[in-house]
C-alpha positions as CSV (number, residue, x, y, z in Angstrom):
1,X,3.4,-15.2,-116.0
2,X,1.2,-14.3,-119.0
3,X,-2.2,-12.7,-118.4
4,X,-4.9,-12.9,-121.4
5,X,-7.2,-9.6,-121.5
6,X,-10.6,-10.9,-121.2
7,X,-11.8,-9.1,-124.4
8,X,-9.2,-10.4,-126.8
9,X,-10.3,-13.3,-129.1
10,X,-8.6,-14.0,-132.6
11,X,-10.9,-13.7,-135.7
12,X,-10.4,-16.6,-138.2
13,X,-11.4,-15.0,-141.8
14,X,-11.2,-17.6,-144.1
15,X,-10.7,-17.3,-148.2
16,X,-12.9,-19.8,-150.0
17,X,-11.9,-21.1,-153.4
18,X,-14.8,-21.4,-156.4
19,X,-14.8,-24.9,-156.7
20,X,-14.8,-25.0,-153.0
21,X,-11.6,-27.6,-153.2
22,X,-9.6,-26.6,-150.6
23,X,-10.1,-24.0,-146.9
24,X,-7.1,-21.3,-146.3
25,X,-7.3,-19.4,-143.0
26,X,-4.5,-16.3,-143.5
27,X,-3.3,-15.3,-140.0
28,X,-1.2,-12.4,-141.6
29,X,-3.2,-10.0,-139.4
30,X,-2.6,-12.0,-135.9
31,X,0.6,-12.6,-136.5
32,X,1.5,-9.0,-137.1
33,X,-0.4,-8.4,-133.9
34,X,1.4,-10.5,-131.6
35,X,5.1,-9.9,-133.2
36,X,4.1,-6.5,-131.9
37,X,3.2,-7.6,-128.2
38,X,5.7,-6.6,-125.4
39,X,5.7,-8.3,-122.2
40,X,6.8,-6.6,-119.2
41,X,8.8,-8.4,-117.0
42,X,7.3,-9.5,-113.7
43,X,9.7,-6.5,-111.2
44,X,12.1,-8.0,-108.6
45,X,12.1,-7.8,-105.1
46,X,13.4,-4.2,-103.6
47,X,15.5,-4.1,-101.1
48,X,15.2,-2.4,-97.8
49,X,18.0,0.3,-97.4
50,X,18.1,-0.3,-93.3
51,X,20.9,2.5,-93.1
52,X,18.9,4.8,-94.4
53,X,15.4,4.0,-92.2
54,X,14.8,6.5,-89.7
55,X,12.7,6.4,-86.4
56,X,12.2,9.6,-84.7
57,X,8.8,12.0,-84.4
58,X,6.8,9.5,-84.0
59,X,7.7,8.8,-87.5
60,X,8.9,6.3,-89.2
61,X,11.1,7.1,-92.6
62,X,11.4,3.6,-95.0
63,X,13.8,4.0,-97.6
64,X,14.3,1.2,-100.3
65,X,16.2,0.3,-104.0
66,X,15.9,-2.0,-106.8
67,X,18.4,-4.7,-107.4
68,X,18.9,-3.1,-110.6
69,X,17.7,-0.4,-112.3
70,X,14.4,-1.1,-113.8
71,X,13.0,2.0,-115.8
72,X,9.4,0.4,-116.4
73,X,8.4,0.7,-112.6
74,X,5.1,2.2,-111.9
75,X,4.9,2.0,-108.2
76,X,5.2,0.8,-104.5
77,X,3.1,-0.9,-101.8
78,X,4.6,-0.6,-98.7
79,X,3.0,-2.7,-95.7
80,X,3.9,-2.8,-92.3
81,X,2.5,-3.8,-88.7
82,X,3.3,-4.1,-85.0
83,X,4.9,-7.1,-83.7
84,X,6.8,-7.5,-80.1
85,X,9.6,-10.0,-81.9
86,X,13.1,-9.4,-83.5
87,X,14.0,-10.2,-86.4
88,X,11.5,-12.0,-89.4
89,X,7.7,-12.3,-88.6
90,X,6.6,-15.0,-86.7
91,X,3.4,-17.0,-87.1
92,X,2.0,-17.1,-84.0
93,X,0.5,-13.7,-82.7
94,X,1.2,-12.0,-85.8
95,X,-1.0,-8.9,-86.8
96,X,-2.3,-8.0,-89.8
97,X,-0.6,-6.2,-92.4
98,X,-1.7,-2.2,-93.0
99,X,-0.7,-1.4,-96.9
100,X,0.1,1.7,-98.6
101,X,-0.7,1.7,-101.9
102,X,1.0,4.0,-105.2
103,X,4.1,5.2,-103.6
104,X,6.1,6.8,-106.6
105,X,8.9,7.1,-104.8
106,X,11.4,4.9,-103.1
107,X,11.0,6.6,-99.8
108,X,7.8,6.8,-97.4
109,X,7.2,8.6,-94.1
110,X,4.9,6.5,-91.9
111,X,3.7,9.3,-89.6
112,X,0.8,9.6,-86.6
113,X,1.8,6.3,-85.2
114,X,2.1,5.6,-81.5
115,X,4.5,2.8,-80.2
116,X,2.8,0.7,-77.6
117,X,4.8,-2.3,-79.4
118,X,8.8,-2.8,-79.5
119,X,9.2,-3.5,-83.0
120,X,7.3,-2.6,-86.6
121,X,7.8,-5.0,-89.5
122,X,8.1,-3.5,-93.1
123,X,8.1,-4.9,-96.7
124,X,7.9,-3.7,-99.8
125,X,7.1,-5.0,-103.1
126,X,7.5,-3.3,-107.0
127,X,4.4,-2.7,-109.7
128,X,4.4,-2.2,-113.1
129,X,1.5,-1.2,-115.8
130,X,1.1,-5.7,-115.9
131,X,2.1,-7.0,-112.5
132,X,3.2,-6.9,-109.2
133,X,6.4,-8.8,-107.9
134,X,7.0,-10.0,-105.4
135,X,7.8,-8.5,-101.3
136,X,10.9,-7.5,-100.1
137,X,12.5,-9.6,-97.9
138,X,10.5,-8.4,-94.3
139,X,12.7,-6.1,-92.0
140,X,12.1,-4.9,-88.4
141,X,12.4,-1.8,-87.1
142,X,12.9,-1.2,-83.6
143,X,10.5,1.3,-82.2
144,X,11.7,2.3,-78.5
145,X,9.3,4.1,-76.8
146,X,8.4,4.7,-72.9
147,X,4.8,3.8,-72.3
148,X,3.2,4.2,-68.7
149,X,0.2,5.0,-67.2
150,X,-0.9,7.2,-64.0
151,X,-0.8,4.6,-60.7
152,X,-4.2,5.7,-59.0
153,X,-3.0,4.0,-56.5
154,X,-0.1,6.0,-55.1
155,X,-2.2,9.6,-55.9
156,X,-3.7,12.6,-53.1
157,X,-7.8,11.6,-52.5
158,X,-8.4,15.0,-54.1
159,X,-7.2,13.8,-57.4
160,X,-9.2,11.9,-60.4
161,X,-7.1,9.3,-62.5
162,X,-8.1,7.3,-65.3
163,X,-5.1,5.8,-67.4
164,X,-3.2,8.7,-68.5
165,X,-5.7,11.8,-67.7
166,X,-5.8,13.4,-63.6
167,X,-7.8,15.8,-62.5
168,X,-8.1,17.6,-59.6
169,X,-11.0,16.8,-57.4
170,X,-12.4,19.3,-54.6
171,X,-14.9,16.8,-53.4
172,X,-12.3,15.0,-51.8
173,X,-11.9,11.9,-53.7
174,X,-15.3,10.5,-53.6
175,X,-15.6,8.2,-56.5
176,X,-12.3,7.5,-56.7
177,X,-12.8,4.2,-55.4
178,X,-14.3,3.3,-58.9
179,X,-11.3,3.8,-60.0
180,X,-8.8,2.9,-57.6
181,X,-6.5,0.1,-58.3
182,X,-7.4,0.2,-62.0
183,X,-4.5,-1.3,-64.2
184,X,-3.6,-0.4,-67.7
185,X,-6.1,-0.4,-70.1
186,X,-3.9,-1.6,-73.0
187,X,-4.1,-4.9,-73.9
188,X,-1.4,-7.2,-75.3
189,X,1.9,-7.5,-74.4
190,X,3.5,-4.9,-72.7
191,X,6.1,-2.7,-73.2
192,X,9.7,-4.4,-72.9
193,X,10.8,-0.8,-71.1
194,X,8.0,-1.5,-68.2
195,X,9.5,-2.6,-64.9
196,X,8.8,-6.3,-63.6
197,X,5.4,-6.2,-62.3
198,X,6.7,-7.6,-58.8
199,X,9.1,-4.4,-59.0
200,X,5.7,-2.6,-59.3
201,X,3.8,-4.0,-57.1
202,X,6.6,-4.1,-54.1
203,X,7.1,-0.1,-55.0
204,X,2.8,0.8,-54.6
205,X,2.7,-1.0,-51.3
206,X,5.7,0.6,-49.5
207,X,4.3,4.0,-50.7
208,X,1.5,5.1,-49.2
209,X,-1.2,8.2,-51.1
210,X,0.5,11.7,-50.7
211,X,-2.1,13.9,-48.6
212,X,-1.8,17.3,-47.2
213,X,-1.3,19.7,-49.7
214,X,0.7,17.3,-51.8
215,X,-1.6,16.9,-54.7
216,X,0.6,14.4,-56.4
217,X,0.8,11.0,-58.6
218,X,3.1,9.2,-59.8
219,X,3.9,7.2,-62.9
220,X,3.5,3.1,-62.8
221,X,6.7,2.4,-64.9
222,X,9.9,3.5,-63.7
223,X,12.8,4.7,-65.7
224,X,16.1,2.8,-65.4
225,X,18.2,3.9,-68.5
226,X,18.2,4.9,-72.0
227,X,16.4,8.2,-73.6
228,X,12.9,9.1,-72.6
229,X,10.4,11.5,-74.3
230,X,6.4,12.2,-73.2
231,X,4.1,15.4,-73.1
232,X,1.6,16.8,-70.9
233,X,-1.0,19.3,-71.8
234,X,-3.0,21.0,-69.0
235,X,-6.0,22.7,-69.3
236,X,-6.7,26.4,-69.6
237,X,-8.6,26.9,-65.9
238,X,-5.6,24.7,-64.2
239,X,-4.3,27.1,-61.3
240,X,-0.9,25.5,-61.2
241,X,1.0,22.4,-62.2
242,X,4.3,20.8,-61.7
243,X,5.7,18.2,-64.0
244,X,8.5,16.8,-63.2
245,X,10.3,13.0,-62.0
246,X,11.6,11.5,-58.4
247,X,12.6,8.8,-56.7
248,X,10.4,6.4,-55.4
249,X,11.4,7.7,-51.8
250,X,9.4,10.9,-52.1
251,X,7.0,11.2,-49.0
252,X,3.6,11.5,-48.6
253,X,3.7,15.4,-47.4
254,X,6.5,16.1,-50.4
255,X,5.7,18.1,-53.3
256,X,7.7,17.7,-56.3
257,X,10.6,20.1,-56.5
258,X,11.1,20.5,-52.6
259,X,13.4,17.5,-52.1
260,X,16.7,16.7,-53.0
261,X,15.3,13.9,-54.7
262,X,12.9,15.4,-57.3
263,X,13.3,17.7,-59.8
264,X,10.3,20.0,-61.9
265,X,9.1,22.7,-64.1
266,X,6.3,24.5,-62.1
267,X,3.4,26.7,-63.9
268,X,1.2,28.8,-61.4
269,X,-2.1,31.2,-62.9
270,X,-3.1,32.1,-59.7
271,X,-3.5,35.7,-59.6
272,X,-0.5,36.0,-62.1
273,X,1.3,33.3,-64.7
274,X,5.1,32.1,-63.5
275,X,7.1,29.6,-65.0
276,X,9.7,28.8,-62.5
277,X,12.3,25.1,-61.9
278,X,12.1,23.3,-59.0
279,X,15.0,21.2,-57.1
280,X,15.5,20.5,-53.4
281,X,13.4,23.2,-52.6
282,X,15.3,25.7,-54.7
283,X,13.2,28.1,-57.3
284,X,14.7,29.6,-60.3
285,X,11.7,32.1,-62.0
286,X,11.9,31.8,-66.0
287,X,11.5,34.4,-68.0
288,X,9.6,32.9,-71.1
289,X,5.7,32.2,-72.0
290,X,4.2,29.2,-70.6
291,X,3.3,26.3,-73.4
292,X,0.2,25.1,-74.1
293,X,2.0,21.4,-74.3
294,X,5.1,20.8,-72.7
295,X,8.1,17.9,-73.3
296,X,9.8,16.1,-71.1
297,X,12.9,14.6,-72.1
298,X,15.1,12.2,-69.7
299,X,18.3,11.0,-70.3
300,X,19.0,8.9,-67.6
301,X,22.2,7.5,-68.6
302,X,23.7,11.0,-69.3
303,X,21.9,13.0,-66.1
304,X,20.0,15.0,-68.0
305,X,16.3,16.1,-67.6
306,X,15.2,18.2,-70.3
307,X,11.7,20.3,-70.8
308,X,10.3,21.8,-73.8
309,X,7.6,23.7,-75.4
310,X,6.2,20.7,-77.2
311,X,5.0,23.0,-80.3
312,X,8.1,25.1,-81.3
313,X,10.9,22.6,-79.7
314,X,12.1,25.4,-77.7
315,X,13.9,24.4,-75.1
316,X,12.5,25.5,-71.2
317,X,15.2,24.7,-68.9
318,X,17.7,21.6,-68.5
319,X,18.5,20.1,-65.1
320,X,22.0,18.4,-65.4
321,X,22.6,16.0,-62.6
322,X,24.0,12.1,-62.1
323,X,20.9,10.1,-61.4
324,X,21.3,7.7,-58.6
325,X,18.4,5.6,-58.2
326,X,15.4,4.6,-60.5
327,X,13.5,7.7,-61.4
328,X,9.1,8.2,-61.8
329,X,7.5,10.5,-63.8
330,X,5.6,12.7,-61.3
331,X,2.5,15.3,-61.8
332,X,0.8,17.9,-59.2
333,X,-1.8,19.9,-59.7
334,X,-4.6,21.9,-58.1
335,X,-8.0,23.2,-59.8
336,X,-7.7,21.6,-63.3
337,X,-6.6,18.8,-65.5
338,X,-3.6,17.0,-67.1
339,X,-3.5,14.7,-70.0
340,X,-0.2,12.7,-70.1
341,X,1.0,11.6,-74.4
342,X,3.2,8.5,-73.7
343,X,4.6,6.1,-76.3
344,X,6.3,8.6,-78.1
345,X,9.7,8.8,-80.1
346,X,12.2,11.3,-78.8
347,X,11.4,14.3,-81.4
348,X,14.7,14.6,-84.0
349,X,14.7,18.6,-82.8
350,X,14.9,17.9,-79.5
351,X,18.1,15.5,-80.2
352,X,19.9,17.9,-82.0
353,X,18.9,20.5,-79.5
354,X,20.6,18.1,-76.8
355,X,23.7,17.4,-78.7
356,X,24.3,21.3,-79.0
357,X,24.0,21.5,-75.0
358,X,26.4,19.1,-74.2
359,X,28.5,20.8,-76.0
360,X,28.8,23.5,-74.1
361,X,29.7,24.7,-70.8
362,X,28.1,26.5,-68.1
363,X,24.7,27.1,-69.8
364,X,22.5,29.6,-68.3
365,X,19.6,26.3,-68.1
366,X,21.6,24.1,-65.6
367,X,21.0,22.7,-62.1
368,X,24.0,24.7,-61.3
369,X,21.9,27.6,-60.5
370,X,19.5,26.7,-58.5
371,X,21.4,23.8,-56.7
């Protein structure tokens, strides 16, 4: 490929003879000027280092090397975008590409990104001072993340729910009609970790809206296997909270943490602030400040449930069980609000932090002590 500056034109400065007999054009000058052109070679293709790509934070670390080394590289352009399909990029329902331009280095973080899709194609192509080459060959990342929204319909009357947000309601529920029965907002396909939607459905109609003093609601996607991570922030003037999961079997009158089958982290400002764990009805007070976010982490494979103080990755308490049947993610609360961050990677601190409680024995954090 040869590009021609738009400026350059050769001069022709003929030498005339007297008698005008014969025309010489000397192209000494040119010449000399274009023996001392160098082309740069159009760059080849990187390639995608795929052991070296890391998903975790939310994050996602690309990592990439020339075929051969190739000292008159200038820069990367990364590009990237969601896609629900393995392997190469399909035509049909394909989204746009997002670029990042002038990467010096043959690494980039993509951070800040949410993963309401399973997978996230990447290529990457090499620029010199001349000309770009051409892309990578396109990888695909997986990007597993639980998504979920709050079911409105299996929440108390006294509670508010829109999507991932509840608040509590002392009106009684008035207005929550508006709302009731609402499905997910998101649009497009939907997460491959969501439960059939006849799994759904069958679960909100044998279940029906906790009352008494249960102000409760549950999750709409149910959690089967794998590792799960997602937050909840409350607001200051909440008087108390419970976050936690249970089986679908938990009754209308139940409050999380007072059954065999639920387990929590309970914060109560009323009158004083107490962080305490909740299972089958059993309390066990913890002695450490209550976060202004807080973690959940589910490892339903291994029987762990994990909490966390979302800011510092300090680790709250760990319930250690075998889980039997498919679990929800529940909320309670009374006088306040709770916003629920879903889609989100399981952080790399918390993972280490798990590895280094499995392994050890009889940790002051288990279900052991309260069970």
């Amino acid at each position: 490929r040869v590009t021609m500056a738009s400026a350059f034109r050769i001069s022709l400065k003929p030498k005339v003879s007297d008698s005008m007999t014969h025309l010489m054009v000397d192209f000494a000058l040119e010449r000399h000027v274009l023996q001392a052109l160098k082309f740069l070679p159009v760059p080849k293709p990187p390639e995608i280092d795929l052991a070296a790509c890391l998903v975790a934070d939310n994050c996602i670390t690309v990592s990439w090397k020339m075929p051969e080394e190739d000292s008159r590289i200038d820069h990367f352009v990364l590009e990237y975008r969601k896609t629900n399909f393995d392997g190469l990029p399909r035509v049909k329902d394909e989204q746009r590409w997002e670029l990042i331009d002038y990467i010096k280095a043959t690494e980039y973080t993509l951070s800040g990104l949410k993963f309401d899709t399973k997978y996230i194609n990447i290529r990457v192509q090499a620029c010199n001072k001349a000309v770009a080459g051409e892309y990578s060959d396109p990888v695909t990342l997986e990007t597993k993340a639980f998504v979920f929204s709050l079911d409105s319909t299996s929440s108390h009357l006294n509670l508010k729910v829109e999507d991932t947000y509840v608040e509590w309601d002392p009106t009684g529920g008035k207005g929550q009609e508006k709302i009731k029965g609402k499905e997910n907002k998101r649009s497009g396909v939907p997460s491959p970790k969501r439960t059939s939607i006849s799994t759904r459905s069958s679960a909100r109609g044998s279940r029906d809206h906790f009352t008494g003093e249960s102000y409760t609601v549950l999750g709409d996607t149910a959690i089967e296997s794998g590792q799960h991570y997602w937050e909840v922030r409350a607001q200051k003037d909440c008087k108390f909270y419970s976050v936690g999961v249970t089986y679908r079997n938990i009754g209308k009158f139940d409050q999380l943490g007072k059954t065999n089958s639920s387990w929590c982290i309970h914060i109560n400002n009323w009158l004083q602030t107490t962080l305490s764990a909740k299972h089958n009805n059993k309390t066990k007070t913890l002695d450490i400040p209550v976060p202004d976010r807080m973690g959940v982490y589910c490892d339903f494979d291994g029987g762990q449930l994990a909490f966390y103080n979302a800011n510092s990755r300090e680790l709250l308490y760990t319930f250690r069980t075998k889980f039997t049947q498919p679990l929800l993610p529940g909320f309670m609360i009374w006088c306040g609000g709770l916003t629920v961050g879903t889609g989100l990677q399981v952080p790399s601190a918390v993972r280490m932090l798990q590895r280094s409680e499995n392994g050890l024995s009889g940790s002051t954090r288990s279900l052991n002590n309260i069970a």
